[in-house]
C-alpha positions in Angstrom: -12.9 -7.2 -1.1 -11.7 -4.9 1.6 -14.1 -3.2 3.7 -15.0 0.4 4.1 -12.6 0.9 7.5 -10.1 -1.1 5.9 -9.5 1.3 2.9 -10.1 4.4 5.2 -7.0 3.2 7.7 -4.8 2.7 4.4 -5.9 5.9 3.3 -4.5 7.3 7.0 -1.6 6.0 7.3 0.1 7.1 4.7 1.9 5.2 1.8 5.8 4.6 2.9 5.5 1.1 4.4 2.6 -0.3 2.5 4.8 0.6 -0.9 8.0 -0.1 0.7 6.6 -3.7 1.3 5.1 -3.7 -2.4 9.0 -3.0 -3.5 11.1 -4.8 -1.5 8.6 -8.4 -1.4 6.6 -7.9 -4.8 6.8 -9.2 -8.2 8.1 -6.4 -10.8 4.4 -5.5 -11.3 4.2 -4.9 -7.8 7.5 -3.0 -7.7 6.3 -0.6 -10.0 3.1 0.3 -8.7 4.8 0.3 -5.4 6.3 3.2 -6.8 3.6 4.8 -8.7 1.8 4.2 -5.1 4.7 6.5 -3.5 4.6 8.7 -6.4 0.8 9.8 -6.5 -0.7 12.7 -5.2 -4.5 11.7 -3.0 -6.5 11.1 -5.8 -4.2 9.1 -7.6 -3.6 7.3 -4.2 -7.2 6.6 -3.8 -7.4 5.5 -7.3 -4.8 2.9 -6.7 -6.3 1.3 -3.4 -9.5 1.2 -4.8 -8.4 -0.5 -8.2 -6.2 -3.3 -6.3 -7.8 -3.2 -2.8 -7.1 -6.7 -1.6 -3.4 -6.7 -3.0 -2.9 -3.3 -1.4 -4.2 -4.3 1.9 -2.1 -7.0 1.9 0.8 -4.6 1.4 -0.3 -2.8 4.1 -0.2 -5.7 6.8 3.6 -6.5 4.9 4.1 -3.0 5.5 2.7 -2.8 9.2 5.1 -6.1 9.6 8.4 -4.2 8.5 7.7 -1.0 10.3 7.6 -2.7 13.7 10.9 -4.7 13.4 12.5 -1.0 12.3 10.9 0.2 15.5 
């Protein structure tokens, strides 16, 4: 389970890498809620992250990962 701080930087940074990462490296479940992720509106957002947390934040380092080699 991912910690307080955790889903508060997720929540901060916004969704583009975390659910480009989910759609480029996940399986078609993955894919899919990659886009739902991109998709939602805050509470739907918040909903997502706190319903997969450990998935997500593992999205999120994937993302983190790909937005540095774009840099």
């Amino acid at each position: 389970m991912i910690t307080e701080e955790q889903h508060a930087q997720m929540m901060e940074a916004g969704v583009y890498w975390t659910a480009r990462a989910m759609q480029e490296q996940g399986s078609r479940f993955y894919r899919a809620l990659g886009e739902a992720l991109e998709a939602a509106d805050a509470g739907n957002r918040r909903l997502i992250y706190r319903t997969w947390p450990d998935a997500l934040w593992d999205f999120y380092g994937r993302g983190q990962v790909l937005a540095a080699r774009e840099s």
